[in-house]
N, C-alpha and C positions, 0 to 999 in steps of 0.2 A: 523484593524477593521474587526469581522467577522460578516457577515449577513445569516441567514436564510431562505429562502422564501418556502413558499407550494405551493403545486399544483396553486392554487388560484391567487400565488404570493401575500400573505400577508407577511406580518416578525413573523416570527414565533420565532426567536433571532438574539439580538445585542449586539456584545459584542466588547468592547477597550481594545489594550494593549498598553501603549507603555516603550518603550525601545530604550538603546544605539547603536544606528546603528551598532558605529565602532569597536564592539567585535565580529561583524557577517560579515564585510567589507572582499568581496573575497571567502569567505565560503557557500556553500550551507546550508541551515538551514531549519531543518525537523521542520516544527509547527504542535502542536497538540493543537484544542480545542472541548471539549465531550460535548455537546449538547442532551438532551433526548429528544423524537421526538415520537411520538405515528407510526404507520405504515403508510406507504404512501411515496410519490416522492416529491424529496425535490431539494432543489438549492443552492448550498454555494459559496456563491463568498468571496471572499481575497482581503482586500485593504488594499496598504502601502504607508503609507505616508511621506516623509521629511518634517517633520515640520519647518527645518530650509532653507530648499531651495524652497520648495513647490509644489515640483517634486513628482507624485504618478504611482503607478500601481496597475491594476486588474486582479485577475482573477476568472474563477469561473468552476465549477463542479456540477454535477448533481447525486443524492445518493440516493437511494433505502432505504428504511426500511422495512425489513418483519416480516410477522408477527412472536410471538415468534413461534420456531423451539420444537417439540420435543425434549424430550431427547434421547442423544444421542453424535456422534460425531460434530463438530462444525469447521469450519475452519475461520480463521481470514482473511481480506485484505492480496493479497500478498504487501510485498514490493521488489523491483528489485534494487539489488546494480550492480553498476559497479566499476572498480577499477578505482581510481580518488586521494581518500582522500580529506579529508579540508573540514568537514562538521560541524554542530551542532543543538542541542537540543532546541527547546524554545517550553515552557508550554501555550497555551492560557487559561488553569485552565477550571473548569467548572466541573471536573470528576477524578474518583480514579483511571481510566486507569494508568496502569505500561507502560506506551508505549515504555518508555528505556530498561526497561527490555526484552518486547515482541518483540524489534527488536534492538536486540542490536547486535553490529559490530565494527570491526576495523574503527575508524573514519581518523586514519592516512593512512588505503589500501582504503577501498571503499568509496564511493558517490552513494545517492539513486540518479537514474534515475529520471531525471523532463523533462518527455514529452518525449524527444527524443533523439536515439542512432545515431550509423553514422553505416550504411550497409556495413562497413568491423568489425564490434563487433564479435568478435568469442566465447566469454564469458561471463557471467551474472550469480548473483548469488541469489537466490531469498532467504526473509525469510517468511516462515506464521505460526503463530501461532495459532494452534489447543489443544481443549480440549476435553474431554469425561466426560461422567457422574461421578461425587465422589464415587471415593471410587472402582469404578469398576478398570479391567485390560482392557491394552488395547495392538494391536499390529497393529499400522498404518502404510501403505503401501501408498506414493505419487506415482502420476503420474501427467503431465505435457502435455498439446495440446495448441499449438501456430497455430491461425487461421489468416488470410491474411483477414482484416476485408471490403476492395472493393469486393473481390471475393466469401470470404465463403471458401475457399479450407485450408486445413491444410498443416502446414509448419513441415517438418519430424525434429524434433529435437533431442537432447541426452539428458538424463535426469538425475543424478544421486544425491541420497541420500546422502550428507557431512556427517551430524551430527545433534545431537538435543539438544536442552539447554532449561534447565527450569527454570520457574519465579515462581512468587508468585500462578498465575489461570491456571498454563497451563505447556504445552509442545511449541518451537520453530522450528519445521524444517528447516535445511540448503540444500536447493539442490543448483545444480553446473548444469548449463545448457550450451550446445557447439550450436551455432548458425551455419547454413546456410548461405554464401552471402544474406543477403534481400532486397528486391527491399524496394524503397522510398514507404510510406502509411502506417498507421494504422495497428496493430495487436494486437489479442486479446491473451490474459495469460490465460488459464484455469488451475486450479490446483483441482485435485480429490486426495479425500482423502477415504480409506477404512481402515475399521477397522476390522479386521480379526477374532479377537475372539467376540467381542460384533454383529457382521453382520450388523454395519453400513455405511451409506456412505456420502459424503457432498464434496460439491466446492467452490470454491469463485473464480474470477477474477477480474483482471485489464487489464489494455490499457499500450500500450504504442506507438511510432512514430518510423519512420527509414526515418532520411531524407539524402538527396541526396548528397553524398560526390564529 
């Protein structure tokens, strides 16, 4: 079940899914569900439930919506793979989001990142999907700033461009990021994106954990 709340903490949506556990039994399983939301700060909590044992869990996250953006370039949520494999797909519906396509991956090499790494990671691969105005050219340049989120100090990392793959709205970036030893805490993923011929620019970030091996 997903829940909605605003500022307010009213429900702003509720939505049900359910499904066969044991096709997902072992697997990491990417959920998507698209919600339209006017601007403002928002709260999404996740609840799963065994309806047959009656065993649940929750969790929840906190989402931003701005207003719309200029046109322009655009950078999507990163997502952070590790190599792992044994993932999958499930729709919560609600939107024509390609979200397979905007992060698609070897589901037998990697596993998206859920919450936390172990501070001997030396590799990660991130995906974000970016787009530019129709119809224009574009020549987008990433770069990558990993922030130490107790302290505010940046962590020197390695950054490099893989490749790019396109869907249906857009372009994909693959970069290939070489980690530092990190200490256990909170870090933030900056990803900047410049557009070279149009003279635009845009970010997007996530979090992620480094706990204590």
């Amino acid at each position: 079940m997903v829940l909605v709340f605003d500022a307010k903490n009213d429900i702003r949506e509720l939505r049900r899914l359910e499904t066969d556990p044991r096709h997902y039994q072992g697997r990491t399983v990417i959920f998507s569900s698209v919600v339209p939301l006017e601007p403002g700060e928002y709260t999404c909590r996740l609840v799963i439930r065994d309806l047959t044992s009656g065993s649940s869990a929750v969790s929840s996250i906190r989402a931003s919506v701005p207003r719309p953006a200029k046109p322009g370039l655009k950078l999507g949520t990163p997502l952070i793979l590790k190599e792992g494999g044994g993932c999958a797909y499930l729709d919560g519906g609600g939107g024509s989001q390609p979200w397979p396509e905007m992060y698609h991956f070897d589901q037998k090499v990697y596993v998206p990142v859920v919450e936390t790494i172990s501070g001997q990671t030396k590799h990660l691969r991130v995906l974000v999907p970016f787009s530019q105005a129709e119809g224009s050219e574009q020549d987008v340049a990433m770069s990558v700033r990993l922030v130490e989120a107790a302290t505010g100090q940046s962590v020197p990392v390695a950054a490099s461009l893989a490749g790019t793959t396109r869907y249906s709205r857009g372009e994909t970036a693959i970069l290939e990021i070489s980690l530092p030893q990190l200490k256990p805490g909170d870090y933030f993923l900056y990803v900047n994106g410049v557009d070279r011929i149009a003279q635009t620019q845009a970010y997007n970030q996530t979090v992620f954990s480094v706990h204590g091996d």
